[in-house]
N, C-alpha and C positions, 0 to 999 in steps of 0.2 A: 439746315434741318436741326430742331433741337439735338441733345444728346439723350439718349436713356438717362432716367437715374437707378442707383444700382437695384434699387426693387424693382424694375422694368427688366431691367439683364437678369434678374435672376427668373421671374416670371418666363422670360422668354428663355431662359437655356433650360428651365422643367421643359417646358413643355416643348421645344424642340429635341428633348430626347426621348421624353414620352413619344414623341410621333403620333398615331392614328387613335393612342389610347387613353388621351390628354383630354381629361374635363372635369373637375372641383376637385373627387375623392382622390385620385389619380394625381391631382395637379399639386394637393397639400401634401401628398406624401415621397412624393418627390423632392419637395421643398426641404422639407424635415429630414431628409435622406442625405441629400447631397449638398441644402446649407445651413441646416441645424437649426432651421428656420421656423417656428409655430405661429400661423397664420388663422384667424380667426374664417369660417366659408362667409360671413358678410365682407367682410375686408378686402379679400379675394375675389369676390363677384365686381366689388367696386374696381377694385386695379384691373381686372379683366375686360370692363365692358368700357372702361376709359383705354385701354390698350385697342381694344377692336375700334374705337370713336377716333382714334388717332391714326388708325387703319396700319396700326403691327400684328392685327390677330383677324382670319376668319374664324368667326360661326357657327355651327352645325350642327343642327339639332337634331339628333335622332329619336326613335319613338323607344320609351324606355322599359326595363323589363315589366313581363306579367303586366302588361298595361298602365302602368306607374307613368308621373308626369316625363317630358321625353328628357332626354340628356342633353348638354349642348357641350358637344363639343369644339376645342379650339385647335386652331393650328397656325404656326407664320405665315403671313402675307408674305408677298415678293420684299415692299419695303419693309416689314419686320425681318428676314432674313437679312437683309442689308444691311440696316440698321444693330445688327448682332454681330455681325462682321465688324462692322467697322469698332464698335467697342472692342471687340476682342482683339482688333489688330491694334489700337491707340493704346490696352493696356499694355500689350507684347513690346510696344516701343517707348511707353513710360518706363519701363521696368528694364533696359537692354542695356548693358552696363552698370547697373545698379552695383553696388558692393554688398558684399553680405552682410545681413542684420543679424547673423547666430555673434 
């Protein structure tokens, strides 16, 4: 299986902590929060629906307020949670006797 590149791990660690609340507005501000990251909403539709096409993200459109176009929400798939795993444990053992860079 390919590897993520790091704007896939970071897309998928938003919104794996967003949980149930994860879709554009939600998804950018996360991004900026926790990796100082400022993402254009085209750019982000584009990494997100090529994440869902590669099958790390469901779907889920709900119907949006005051009758406004619906929302679509995202969340990890089985192989996106996997796939997040396994980055995260590859970085833990790149990094595991590292010597300090201070």
């Amino acid at each position: 299986m390919k590897q993520l590149t790091r704007a896939d791990e970071m897309l998928l660690v938003a919104i794996h902590c967003l949980g149930e609340g994860a879709y554009s507005t939600t998804i950018l501000e996360e991004l900026k929060d926790r990796a100082d990251k400022k993402v254009t909403v085209g750019s982000l539709w584009v990494s997100l629906d090529g994440l869902a096409e590669r099958g790390f993200l469901r779907k889920k459109p709900r119907p949006g307020d005051s009758g406004g176009r619906p929302r679509v929400y995202y969340a990890l798939s089985p192989k996106g949670r996997r796939a997040l795993k396994r980055s995260r444990d590859m970085q833990a053992r790149l990094w595991e006797g590292v010597p300090s860079l201070d």
